[in-house]
C-alpha positions in Angstrom: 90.7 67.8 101.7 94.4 67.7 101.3 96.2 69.8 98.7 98.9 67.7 98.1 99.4 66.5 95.2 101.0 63.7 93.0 103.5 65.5 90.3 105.1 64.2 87.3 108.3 65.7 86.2 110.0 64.5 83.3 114.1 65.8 83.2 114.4 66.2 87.2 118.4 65.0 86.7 119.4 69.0 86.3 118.1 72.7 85.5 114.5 73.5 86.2 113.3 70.1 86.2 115.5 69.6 89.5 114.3 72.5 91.0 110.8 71.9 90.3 111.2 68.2 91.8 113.3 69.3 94.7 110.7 72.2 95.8 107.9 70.0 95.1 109.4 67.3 97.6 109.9 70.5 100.3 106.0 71.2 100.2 105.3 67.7 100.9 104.3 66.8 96.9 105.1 63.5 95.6 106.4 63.7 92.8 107.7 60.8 90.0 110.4 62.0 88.1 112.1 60.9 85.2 115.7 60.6 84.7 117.7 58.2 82.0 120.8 57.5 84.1 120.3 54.7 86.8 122.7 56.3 88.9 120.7 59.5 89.0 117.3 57.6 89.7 119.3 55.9 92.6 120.0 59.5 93.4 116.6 61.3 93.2 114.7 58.3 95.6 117.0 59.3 98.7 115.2 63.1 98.3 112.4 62.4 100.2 111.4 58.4 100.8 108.6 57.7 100.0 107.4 60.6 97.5 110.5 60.8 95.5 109.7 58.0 92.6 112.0 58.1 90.1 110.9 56.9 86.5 113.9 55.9 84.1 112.2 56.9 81.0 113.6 58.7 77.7 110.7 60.7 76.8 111.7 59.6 73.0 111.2 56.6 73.8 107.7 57.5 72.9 106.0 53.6 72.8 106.9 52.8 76.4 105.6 55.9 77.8 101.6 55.2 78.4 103.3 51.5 80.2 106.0 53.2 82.6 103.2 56.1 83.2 100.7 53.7 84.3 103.3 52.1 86.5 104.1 54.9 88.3 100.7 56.2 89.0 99.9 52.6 90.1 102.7 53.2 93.0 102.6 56.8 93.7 98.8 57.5 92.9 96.8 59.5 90.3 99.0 61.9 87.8 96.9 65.8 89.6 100.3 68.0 87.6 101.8 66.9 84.8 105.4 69.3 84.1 107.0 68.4 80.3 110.1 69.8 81.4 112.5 67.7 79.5 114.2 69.0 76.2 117.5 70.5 75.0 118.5 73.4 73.1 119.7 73.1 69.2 122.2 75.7 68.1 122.9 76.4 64.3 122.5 78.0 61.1 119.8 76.3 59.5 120.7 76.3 56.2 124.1 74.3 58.3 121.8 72.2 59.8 121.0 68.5 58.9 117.0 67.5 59.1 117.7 65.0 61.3 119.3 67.0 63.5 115.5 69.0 63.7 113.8 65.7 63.8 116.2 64.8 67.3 115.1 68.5 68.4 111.3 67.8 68.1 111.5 64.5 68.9 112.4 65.6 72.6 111.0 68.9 72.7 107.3 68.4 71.0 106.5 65.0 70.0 107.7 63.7 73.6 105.8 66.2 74.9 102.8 65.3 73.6 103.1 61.6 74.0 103.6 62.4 78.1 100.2 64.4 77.7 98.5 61.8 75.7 99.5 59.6 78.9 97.9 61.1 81.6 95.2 62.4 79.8 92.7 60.0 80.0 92.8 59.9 83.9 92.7 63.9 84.2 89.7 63.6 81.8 87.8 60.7 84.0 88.0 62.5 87.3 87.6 65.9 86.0 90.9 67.3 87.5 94.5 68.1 86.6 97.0 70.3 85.5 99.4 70.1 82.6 102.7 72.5 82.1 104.8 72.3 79.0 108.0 73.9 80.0 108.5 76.3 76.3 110.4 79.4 76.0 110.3 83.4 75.4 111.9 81.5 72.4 108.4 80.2 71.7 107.5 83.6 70.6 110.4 85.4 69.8 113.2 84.4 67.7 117.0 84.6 67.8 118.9 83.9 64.7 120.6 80.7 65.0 118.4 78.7 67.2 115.7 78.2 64.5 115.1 74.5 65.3 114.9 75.1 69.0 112.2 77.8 68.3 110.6 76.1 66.0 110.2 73.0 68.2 109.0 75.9 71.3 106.7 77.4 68.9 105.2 74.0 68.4 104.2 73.5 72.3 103.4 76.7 72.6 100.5 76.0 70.3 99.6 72.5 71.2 99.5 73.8 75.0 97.0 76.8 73.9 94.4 74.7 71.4 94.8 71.5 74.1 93.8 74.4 76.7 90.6 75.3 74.7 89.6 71.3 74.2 89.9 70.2 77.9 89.3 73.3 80.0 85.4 72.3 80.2 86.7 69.0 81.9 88.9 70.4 84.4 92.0 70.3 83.4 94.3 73.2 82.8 97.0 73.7 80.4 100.0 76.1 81.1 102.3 77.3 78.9 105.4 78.0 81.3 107.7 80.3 79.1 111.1 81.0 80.7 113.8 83.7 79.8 117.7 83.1 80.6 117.9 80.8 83.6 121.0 79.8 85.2 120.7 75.5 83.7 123.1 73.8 81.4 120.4 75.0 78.6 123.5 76.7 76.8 126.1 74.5 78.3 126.5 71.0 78.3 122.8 70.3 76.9 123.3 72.4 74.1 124.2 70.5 70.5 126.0 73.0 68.5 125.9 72.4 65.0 129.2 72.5 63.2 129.7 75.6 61.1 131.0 75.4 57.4 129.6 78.4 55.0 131.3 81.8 55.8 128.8 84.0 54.5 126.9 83.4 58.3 130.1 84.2 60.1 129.2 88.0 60.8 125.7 86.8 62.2 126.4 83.6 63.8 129.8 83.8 65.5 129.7 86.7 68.0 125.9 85.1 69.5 127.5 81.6 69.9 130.9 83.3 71.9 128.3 85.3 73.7 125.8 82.5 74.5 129.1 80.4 75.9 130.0 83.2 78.1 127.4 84.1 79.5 126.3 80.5 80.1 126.2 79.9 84.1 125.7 83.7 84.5 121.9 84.0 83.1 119.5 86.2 85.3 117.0 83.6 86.3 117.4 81.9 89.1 115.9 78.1 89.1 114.6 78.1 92.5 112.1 81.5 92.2 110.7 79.6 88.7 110.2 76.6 91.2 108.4 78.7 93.6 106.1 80.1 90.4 105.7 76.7 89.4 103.8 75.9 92.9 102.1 78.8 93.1 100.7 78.4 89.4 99.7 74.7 90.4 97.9 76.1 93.7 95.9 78.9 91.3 92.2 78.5 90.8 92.5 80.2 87.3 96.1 79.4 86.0 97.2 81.4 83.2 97.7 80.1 79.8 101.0 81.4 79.3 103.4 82.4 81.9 106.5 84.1 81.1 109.5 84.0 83.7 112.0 86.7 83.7 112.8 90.6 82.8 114.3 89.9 79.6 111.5 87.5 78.8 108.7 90.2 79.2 111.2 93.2 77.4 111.2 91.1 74.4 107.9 89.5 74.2 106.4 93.1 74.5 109.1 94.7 71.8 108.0 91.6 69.2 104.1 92.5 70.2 104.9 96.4 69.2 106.6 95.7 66.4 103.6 92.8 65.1 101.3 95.8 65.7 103.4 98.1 63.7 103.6 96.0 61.2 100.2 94.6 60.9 98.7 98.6 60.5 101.4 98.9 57.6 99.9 96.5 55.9 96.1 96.2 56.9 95.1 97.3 53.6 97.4 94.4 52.0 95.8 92.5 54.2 92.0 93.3 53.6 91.9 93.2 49.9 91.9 89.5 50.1 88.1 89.5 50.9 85.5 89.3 48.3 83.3 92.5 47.8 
């Protein structure tokens, strides 16, 4: 029986969506990907014809998913991985923030997400088989002051992926969490929305991370192609993990928050066990 499989990639215009797709295509994958600018889904069929399908679909758009989903699959075949790579990253004070500059954040980051699931679910569940990866974050765990919207939207998939892991796993279908670190994508370049800044007070916090985060942009550790090379070897995996973090800094810090939850937790286990009845 043939291992190739049928992918869909939602964001494959830039970052790690277009290395996913592009490394995908090299293993001989089809793969549908999703894109919002014609131009770029003109671009993206001349990868490989014939298993390069490009999808012009804004996952917010969430009404005309389960339609354009169903089309796809109809011309490319069944949905075997499903990657919800696409997303941005929101950086600002909260308390600077507007609501519906969160509600944009989750918008693409979880509820589009979850609409791309509730898609392809139904035929993962019929034939017993699949593979879903939400593309979340170290920030899906650990938090950096002035991206609370962007890991509050991470933290969000982060638990969908994990309970939806536990409700479908007896059906055969997986559910990664795929948490990178710093990867060298226009995450904290052109895709970032920057909140405008207007209370002082926040200065000494907020001002050196966002003239480091701009710096540094371009130069991040991660290289896109070796999380595309995880990516196939995750999908090839009889037991996929979970949760998959990518990257040095992503394991330093996940591991520092961990020691410090434990620390934590034995300062106040006493606190915390009172609360039972006798």
């Amino acid at each position: 029986m043939s291992n190739l499989k049928t992918f869909l990639i939602t964001g494959v215009s830039s970052g790690l969506g277009k290395a996913f797709a592009e490394a995908a295509l090299a293993a001989g994958h089809r793969v549908i990907g999703t894109l919002r600018k014609p131009e770029a889904a003109a671009a993206f069929a001349t990868l490989a014809p014939d298993r390069a399908h490009p999808l012009l679909l804004d996952v917010t758009a969430f009404r005309s998913i389960p339609a354009a989903v169903d089309e796809a699959a109809q011309a490319m075949g069944p949905i075997d991985v499903l990657v919800n790579n696409a997303g941005y990253g929101h950086e600002g004070i909260m308390e600077e923030s507007s609501i519906e500059e969160m509600q944009k954040q989750f918008n693409a980051n979880v509820f589009g997400a979850v609409a791309m699931m509730k898609a392809v679910l139904p035929g993962m569940r019929e034939r017993r088989s699949g593979h879903i990866i939400n593309v979340t974050s170290m920030g899906g765990f650990i938090t950096m002051p002035g991206i609370a919207y962007y890991c509050g939207s991470k933290f969000a998939l982060e638990g969908i992926s994990e309970a939806l892991s536990k409700e479908v796993k007896h059906l055969g279908v997986r559910v990664t969490a795929l948490a990178p670190g710093q990867f060298r994508t226009e995450w904290a370049g052109r895709s970032m929305v920057r909140a405008p800044r207007s209370i002082p007070d926040y200065d000494a916090v907020m001002d050196p991370i966002r003239a480091a985060r701009q710096a540094k942009s371009g130069k991040q550790p991660g290289d896109p192609a070796k999380a595309a090379q995880v990516l196939l070897k995750l999908v090839a995996s009889e037991n996929p993990s979970v949760r998959l973090y990518l990257g040095d800094d992503a394991i330093k810090l996940v591991e520092e928050k961990i020691e410090f939850m434990k620390a934590e937790m034995a300062a106040w286990e006493s606190v915390s066990r009172s609360t039972d009845s006798d």
